[in-house]
DRENMAR-222181 format. One record per atom (N, C-alpha, C): z, x, y; residue in three letters; residue number from 1; atom name. Coordinates in steps of 0.05 Angstrom, whole numbers, padded with zeros to 5 digits, m for minus. Each point is the difference from the previous one (the first is absolute). Example, Ala and Ser with C-alpha at 12.3 -4.5 7.8 and 13.67 -1.06 7.14 Angstrom:
2
+--------+--------+--------+------+-----+------+
|      Z |      X |      Y | type | seq | atom |
+--------+--------+--------+------+-----+------+
|  00156 |  00264 | m00114 |  ALA |   1 |    N |
|  00000 | m00018 |  00024 |  ALA |   1 |   CA |
|  00000 |  00018 |  00024 |  ALA |   1 |    C |
| m00014 | m00007 |  00021 |  SER |   2 |    N |
|  00001 |  00016 |  00024 |  SER |   2 |   CA |
|  00014 | m00015 |  00022 |  SER |   2 |    C |
+--------+--------+--------+------+-----+------+
//
This chain:
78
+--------+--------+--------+------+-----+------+
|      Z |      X |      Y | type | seq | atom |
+--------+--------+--------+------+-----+------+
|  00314 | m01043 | m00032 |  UNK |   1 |    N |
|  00010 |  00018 | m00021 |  UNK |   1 |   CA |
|  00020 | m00014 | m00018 |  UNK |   1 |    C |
|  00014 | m00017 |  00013 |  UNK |   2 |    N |
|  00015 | m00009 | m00018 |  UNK |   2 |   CA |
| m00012 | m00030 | m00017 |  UNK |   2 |    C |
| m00012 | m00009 |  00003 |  UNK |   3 |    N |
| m00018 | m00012 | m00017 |  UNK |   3 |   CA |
| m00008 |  00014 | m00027 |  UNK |   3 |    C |
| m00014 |  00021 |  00005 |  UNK |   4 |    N |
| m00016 |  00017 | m00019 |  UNK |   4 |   CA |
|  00027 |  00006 | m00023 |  UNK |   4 |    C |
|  00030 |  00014 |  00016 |  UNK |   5 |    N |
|  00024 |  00007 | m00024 |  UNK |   5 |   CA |
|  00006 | m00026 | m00008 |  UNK |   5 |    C |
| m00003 | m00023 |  00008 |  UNK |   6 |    N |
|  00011 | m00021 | m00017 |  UNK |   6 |   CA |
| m00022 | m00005 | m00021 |  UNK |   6 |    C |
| m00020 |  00000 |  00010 |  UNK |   7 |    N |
| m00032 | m00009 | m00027 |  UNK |   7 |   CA |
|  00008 |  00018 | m00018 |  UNK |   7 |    C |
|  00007 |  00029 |  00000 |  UNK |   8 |    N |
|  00001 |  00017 | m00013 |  UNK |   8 |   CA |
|  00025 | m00003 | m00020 |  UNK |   8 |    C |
|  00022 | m00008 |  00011 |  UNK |   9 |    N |
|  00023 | m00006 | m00016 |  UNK |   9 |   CA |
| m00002 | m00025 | m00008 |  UNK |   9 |    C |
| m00012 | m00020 |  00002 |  UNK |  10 |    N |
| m00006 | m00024 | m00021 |  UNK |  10 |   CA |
| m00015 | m00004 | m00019 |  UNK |  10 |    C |
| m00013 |  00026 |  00005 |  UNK |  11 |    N |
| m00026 |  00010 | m00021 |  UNK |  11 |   CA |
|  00023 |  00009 | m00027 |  UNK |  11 |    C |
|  00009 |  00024 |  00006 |  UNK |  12 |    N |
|  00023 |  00018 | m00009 |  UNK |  12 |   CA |
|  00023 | m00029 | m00017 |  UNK |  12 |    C |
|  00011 | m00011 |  00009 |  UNK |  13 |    N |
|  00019 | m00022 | m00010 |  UNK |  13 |   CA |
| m00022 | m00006 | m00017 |  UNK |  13 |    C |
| m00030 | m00025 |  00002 |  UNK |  14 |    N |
| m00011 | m00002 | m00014 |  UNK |  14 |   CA |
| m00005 |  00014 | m00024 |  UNK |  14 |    C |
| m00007 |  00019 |  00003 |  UNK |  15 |    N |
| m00005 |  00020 | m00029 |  UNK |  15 |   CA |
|  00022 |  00005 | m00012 |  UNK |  15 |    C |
|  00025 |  00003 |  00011 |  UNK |  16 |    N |
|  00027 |  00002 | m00018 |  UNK |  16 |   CA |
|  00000 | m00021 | m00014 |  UNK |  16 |    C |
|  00009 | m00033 |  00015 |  UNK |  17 |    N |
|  00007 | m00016 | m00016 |  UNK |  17 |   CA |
| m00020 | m00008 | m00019 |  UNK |  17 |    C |
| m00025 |  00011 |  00016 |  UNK |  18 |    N |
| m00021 | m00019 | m00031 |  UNK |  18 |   CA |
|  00007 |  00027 | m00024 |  UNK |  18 |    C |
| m00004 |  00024 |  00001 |  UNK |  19 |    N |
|  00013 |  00014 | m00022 |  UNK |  19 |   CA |
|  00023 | m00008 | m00022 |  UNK |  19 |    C |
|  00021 |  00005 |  00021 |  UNK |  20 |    N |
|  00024 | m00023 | m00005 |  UNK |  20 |   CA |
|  00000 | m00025 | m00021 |  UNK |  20 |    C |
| m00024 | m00011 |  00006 |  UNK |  21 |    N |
| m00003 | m00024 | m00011 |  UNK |  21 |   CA |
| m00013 |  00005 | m00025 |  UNK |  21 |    C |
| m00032 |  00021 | m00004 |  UNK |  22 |    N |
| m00005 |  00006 | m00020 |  UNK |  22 |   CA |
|  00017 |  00011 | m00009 |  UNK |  22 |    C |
|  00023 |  00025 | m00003 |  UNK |  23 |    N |
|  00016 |  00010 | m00002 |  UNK |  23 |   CA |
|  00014 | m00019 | m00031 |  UNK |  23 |    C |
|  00010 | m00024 |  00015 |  UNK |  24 |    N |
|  00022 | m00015 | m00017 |  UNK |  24 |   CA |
| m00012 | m00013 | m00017 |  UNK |  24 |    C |
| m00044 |  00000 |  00009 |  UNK |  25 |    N |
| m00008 | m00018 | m00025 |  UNK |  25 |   CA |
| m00004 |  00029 | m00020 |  UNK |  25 |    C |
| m00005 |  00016 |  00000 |  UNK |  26 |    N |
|  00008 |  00023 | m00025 |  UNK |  26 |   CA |
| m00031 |  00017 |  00007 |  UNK |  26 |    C |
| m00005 |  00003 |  00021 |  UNK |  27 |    N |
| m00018 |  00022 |  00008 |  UNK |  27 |   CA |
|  00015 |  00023 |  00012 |  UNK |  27 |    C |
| m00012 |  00025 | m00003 |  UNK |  28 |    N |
|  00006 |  00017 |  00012 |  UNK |  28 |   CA |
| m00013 |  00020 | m00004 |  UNK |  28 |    C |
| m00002 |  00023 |  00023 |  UNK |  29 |    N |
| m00006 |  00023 | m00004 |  UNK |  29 |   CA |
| m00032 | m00001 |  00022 |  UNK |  29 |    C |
| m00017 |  00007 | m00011 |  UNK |  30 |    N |
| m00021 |  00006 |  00025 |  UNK |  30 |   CA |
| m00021 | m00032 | m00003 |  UNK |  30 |    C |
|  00008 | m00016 | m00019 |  UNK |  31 |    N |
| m00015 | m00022 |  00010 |  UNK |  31 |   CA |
|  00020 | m00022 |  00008 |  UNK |  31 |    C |
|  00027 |  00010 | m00002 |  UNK |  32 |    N |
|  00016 | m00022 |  00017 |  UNK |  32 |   CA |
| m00011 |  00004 |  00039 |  UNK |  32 |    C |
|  00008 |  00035 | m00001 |  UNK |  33 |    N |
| m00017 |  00007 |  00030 |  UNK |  33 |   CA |
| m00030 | m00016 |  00010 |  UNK |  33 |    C |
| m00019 |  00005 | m00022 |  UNK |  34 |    N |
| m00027 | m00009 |  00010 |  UNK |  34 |   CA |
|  00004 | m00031 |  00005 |  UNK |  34 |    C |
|  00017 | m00011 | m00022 |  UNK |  35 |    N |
| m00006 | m00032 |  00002 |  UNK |  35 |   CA |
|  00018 | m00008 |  00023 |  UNK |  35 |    C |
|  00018 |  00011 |  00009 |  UNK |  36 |    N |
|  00011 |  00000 |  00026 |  UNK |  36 |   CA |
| m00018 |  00006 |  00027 |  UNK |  36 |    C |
| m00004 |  00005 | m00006 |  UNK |  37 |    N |
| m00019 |  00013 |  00024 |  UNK |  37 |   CA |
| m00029 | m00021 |  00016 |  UNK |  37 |    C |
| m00011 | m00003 | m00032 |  UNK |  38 |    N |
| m00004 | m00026 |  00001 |  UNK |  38 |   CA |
| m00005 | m00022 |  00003 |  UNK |  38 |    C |
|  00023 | m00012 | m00019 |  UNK |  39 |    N |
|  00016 | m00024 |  00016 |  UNK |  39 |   CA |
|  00001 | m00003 |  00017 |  UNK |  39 |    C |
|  00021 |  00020 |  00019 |  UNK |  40 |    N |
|  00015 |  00007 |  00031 |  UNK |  40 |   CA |
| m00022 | m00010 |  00020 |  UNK |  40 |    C |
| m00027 |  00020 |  00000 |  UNK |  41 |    N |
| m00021 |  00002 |  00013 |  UNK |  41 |   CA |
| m00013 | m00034 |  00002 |  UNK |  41 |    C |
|  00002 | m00012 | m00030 |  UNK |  42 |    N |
| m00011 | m00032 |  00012 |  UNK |  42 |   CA |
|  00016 | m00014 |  00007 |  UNK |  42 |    C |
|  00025 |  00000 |  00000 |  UNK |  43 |    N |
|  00021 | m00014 |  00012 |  UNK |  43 |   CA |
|  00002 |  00000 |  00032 |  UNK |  43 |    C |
|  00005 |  00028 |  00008 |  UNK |  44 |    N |
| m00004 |  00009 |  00021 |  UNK |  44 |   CA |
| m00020 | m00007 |  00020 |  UNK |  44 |    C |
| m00023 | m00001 | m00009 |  UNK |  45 |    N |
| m00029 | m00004 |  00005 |  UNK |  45 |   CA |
|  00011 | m00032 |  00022 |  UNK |  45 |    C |
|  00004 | m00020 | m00027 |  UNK |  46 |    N |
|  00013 | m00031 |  00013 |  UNK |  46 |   CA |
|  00033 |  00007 |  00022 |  UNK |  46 |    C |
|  00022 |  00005 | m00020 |  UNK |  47 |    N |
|  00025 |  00004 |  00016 |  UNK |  47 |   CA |
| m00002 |  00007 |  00034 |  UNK |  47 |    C |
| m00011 |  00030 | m00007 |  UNK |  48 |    N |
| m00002 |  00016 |  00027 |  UNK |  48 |   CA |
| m00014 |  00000 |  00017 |  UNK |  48 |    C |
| m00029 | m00026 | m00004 |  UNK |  49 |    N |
| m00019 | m00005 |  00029 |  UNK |  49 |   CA |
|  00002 |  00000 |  00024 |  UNK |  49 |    C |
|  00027 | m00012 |  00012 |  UNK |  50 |    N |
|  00008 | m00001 |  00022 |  UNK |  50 |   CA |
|  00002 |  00031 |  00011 |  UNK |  50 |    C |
|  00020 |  00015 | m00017 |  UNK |  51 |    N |
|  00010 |  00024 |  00009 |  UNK |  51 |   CA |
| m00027 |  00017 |  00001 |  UNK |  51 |    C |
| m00020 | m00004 | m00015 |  UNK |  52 |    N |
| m00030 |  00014 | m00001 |  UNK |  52 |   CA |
| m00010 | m00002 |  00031 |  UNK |  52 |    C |
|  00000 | m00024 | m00004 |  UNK |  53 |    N |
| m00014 | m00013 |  00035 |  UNK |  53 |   CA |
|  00018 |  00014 |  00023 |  UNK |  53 |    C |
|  00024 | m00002 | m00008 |  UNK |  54 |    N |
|  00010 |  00015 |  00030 |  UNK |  54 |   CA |
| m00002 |  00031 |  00002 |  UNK |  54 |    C |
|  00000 |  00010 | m00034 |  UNK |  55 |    N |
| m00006 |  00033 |  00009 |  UNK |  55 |   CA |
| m00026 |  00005 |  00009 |  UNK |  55 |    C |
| m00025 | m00016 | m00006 |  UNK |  56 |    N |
| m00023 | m00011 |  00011 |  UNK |  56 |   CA |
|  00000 |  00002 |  00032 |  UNK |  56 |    C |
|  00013 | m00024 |  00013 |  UNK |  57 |    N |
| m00004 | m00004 |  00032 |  UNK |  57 |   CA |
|  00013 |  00036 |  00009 |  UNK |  57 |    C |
|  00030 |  00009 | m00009 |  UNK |  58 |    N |
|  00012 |  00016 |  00014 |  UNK |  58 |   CA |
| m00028 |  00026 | m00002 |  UNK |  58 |    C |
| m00014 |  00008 | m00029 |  UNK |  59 |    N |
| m00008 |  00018 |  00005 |  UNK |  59 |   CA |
| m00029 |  00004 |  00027 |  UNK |  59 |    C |
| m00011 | m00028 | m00011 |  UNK |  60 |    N |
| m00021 | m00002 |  00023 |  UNK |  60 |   CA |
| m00004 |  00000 |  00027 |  UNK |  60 |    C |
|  00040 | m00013 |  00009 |  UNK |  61 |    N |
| m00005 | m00005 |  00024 |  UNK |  61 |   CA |
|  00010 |  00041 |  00014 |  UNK |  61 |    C |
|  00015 |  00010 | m00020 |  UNK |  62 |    N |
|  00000 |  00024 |  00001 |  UNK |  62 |   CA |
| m00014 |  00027 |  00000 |  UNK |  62 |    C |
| m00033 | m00011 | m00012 |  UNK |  63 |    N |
| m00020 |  00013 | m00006 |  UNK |  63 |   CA |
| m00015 | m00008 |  00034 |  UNK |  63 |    C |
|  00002 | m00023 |  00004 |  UNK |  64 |    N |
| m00011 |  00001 |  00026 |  UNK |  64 |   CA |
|  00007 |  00010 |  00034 |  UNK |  64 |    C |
|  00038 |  00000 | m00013 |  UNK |  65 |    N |
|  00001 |  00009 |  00036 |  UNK |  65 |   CA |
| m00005 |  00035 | m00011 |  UNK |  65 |    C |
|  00002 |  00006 | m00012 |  UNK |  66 |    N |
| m00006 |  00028 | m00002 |  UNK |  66 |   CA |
| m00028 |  00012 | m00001 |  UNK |  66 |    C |
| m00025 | m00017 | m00002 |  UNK |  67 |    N |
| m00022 | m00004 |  00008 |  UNK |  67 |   CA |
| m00001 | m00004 |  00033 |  UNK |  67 |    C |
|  00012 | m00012 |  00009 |  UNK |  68 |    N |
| m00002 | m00015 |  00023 |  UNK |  68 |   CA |
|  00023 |  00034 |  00022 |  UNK |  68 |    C |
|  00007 |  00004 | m00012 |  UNK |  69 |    N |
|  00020 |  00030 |  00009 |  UNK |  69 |   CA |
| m00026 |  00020 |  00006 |  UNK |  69 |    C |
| m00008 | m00008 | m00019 |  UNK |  70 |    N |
| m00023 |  00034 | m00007 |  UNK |  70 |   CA |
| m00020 | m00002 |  00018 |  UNK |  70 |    C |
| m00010 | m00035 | m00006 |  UNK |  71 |    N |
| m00023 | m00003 |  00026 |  UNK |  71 |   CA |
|  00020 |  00009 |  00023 |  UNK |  71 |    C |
|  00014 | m00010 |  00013 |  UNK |  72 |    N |
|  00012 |  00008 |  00031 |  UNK |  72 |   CA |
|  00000 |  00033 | m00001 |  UNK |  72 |    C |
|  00008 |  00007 | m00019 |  UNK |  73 |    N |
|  00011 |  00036 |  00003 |  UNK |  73 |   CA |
| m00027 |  00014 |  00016 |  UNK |  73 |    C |
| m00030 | m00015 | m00021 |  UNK |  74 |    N |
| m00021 |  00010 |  00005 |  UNK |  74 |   CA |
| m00017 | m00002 |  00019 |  UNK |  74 |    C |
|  00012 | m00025 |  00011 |  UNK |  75 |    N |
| m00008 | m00009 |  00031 |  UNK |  75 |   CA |
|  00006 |  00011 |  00017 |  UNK |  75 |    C |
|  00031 |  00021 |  00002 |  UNK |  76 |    N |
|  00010 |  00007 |  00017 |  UNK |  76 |   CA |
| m00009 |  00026 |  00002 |  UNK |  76 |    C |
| m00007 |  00011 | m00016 |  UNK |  77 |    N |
| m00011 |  00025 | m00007 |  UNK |  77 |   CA |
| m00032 |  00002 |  00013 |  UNK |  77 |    C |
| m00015 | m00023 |  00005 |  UNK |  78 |    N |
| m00028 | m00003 |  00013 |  UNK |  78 |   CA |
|  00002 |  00012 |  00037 |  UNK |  78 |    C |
+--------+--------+--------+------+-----+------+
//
């Protein structure tokens, strides 16, 4: 879980400062947002791989013991 709030808040910083940045070159208003958004998203794409890959392993290895729960529950129930 805590993986996922940090991807999420570096996402969030991303899109501020790249705003930010269009911001001071003299955009604004709803295509400073879109071109932020963006930007952010291909930046991110490179920047944040690592943090991708680990919200990656945590969710899978989490999708499986709860697979692996359900098989036992259902076994026990036979």
């Amino acid at each position: 879980m805590r993986s996922v709030i940090l991807y999420t808040l570096a996402r969030l910083v991303l899109v501020a400062a790249t705003a930010a940045i269009l911001y001071l070159i003299g955009l604004s208003g709803l295509l400073n947002l879109a071109l932020a958004f963006l930007i952010s998203g291909i930046v991110s794409y490179v920047v944040l791989s690592r943090q991708r890959d680990q919200i990656s392993v945590a969710l899978t290895s989490k999708m499986r013991s709860r697979r692996q729960g359900t098989a036992g529950d259902a076994s026990l129930a036979d």
